[in-house]
N, C-alpha and C positions, 0 to 999 in steps of 0.2 A: 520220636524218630530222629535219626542225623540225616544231616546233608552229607552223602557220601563224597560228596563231588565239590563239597565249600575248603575254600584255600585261605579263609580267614585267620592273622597272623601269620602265617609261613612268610620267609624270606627267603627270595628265589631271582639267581642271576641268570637270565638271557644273552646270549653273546652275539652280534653279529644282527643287533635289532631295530638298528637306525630305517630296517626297510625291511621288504619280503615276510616271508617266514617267522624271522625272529621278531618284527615289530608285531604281526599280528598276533604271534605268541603270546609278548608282554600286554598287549593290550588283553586280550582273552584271561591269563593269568591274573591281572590286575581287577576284573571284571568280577573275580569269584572272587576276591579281599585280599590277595598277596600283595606283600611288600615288593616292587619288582625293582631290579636296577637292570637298566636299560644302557645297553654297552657296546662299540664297535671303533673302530679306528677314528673316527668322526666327530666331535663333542656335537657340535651346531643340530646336526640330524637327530640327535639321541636326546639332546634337551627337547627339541620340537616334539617328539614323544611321548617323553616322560610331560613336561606341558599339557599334553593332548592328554593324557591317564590322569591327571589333577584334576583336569577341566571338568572330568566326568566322574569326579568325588574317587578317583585312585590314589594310592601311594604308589609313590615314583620317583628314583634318583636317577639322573646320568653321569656315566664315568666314560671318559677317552682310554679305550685299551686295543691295543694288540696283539693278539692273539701269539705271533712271533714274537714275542719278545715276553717272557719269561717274569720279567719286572713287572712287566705292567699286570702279567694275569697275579699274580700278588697284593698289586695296589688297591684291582678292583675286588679281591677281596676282601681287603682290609676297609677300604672307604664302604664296602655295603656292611659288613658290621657296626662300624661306624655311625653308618644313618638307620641301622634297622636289628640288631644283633645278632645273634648265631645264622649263619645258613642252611634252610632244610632243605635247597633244592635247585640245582643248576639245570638250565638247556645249553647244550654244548651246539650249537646251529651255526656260529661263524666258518666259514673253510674256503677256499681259492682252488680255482679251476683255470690257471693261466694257460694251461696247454689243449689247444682241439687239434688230431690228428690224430695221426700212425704214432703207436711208442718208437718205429724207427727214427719219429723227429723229433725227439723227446728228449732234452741235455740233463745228463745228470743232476746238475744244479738247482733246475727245476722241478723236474722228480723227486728230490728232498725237498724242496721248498712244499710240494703239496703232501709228503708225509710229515712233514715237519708241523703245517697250521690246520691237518683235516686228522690225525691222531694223535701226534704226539701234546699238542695244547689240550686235549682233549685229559689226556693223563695228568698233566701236572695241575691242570685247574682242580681234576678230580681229587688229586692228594693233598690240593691246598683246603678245600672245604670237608676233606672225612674228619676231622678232629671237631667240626662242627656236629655234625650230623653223629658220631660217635656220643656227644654227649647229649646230643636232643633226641637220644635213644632213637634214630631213623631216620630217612634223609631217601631222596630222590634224585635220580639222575640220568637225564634224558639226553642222548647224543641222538643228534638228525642224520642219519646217514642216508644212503638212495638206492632205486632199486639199480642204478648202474652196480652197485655191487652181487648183482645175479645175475648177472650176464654180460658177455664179453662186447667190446667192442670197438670199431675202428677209429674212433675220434675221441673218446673219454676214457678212454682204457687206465690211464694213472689216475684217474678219480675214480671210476670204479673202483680199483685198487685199494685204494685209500678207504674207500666206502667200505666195502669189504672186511678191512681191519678193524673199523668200527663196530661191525657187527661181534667181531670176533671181543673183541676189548670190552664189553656190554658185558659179554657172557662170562670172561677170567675175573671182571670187578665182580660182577655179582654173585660168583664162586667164593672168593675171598673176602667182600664185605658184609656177605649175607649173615652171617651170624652177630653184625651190629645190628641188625634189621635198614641196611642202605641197600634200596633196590634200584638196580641199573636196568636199563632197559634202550633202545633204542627204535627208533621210528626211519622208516623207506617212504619216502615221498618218489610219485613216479612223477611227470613232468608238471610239474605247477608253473602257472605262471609267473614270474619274476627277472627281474634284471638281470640276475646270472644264469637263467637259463635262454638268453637273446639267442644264443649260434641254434641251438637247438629248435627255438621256435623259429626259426627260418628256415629249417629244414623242410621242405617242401613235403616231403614225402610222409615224413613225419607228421606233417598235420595230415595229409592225407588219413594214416593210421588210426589218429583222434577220430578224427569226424568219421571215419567209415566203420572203423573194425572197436575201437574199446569200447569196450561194455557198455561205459555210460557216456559216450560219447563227446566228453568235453575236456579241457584242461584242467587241472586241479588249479585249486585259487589258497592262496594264503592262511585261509580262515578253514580250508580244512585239514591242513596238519596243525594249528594252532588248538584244535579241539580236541586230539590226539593228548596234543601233551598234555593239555591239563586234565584229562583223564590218568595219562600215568602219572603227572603230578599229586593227584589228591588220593583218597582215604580207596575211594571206588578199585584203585589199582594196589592194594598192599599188598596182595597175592601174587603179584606180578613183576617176574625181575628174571632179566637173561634172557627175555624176550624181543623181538625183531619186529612190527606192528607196521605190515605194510597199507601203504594210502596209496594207491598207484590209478584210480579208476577202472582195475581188473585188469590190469596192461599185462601183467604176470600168467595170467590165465588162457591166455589166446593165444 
């Protein structure tokens, strides 16, 4: 019988993993035998990681990248073939959310800024690894987006936005690379806990909503969209591509 669910051998870059989401990812990825590289604007944070996934008999590199800047999402594909070879499988999870409020107070500059590092890095990482995954006849690829992208709102309404796109960008990749066998998919995290969701968790009301009305009554934690991925990362999910894979604790539902 197989492990449908084992990542042994795979090489699989994490963006945005120094903390939150994407460290718990790489750690979980790392866990089931991938090669992971551990990546975000950061080196210091990203080494302490990758560290932490040795210490517990992982493979792990870390790379300082950018997500803006173009060069760098290059480098850090270049330096993970480098320590691991071909890539079967990215999490696109890095993105900025500098603006909370009214889009009426939203400067254009901005507004590209958060289309620019929560979709468009999202594409060109993707077209820097298809030529891997073209020849490793399949390849994976998991962008984090949120459920702000299902519904409107007064204070994240450009990340929604942006959210949103991602869902849609899943769907046209996995139109057009589906006959490599590269399955795209993307995951909705509803509020987890983490450092970029701070304005949010102090929204009074909003906890209220937690503890009174979701389903399951608590904040999401790191470790449960980390389990996610490596579900559409591995063998369990090869069926599955252009799909949207909400974690929200039933927030959707109510």
């Amino acid at each position: 019988m197989k492990d449908l669910f084992d990542l042994s051998g795979k090489t699989i870059i994490v963006t945005g993993s120094s903390r939150g989401i994407g460290k718990a990812t790489a750690e979980q990825l790392a866990y089931r035998g991938a090669n992971v590289c551990v990546s975000s604007r950061n080196l210091e944070p990203c080494q302490e990681v990758a560290s932490s996934i040795q210490a517990q008999g992982g493979r792990a590199i870390a790379v300082r990248a950018s997500i803006s800047r173009p060069e760098d999402l290059a480098m850090l594909v270049a330096k993970t073939r480098e320590a691991y070879g071909p890539v079967h499988g990215i999490v696109c999870n890095a993105a900025t959310n500098p603006h909370y409020g009214s889009i009426d107070t939203l400067d254009d500059e901005t507004h590209l800024k958060i289309y620019r590092n929560n979709v468009l890095s999202n594409v060109q990482l993707a077209k820097l690894v298809k030529d891997d995954m073209q020849q490793l006849r399949g390849g994976s690829i998991v962008i984090i987006s949120s459920i702000a992208g299902f519904k409107g709102s007064s204070t994240i309404g450009a990340y929604g936005i942006s959210k949103a796109a991602d869902v849609q960008l899943a769907r046209n990749l996995a139109v057009e690379w589906g006959p490599a066998n590269i399955r795209v998919n993307c995951i909705a995290p509803g509020l987890v806990e983490t450092r970029m969701a701070a304005a949010l968790l102090a929204d009074e009301a909003l906890m209220r909503f937690t503890r009174e009305s979701l389903p399951l009554r608590r904040l999401g934690q790191p470790e449960d969209i980390a389990g996610v991925a490596a579900f559409l990362m591995s063998d369990a999910a090869s069926f599955v591509t252009g799909q949207t894979l909400i974690a929200d604790g039933g927030a959707l539902v109510v």
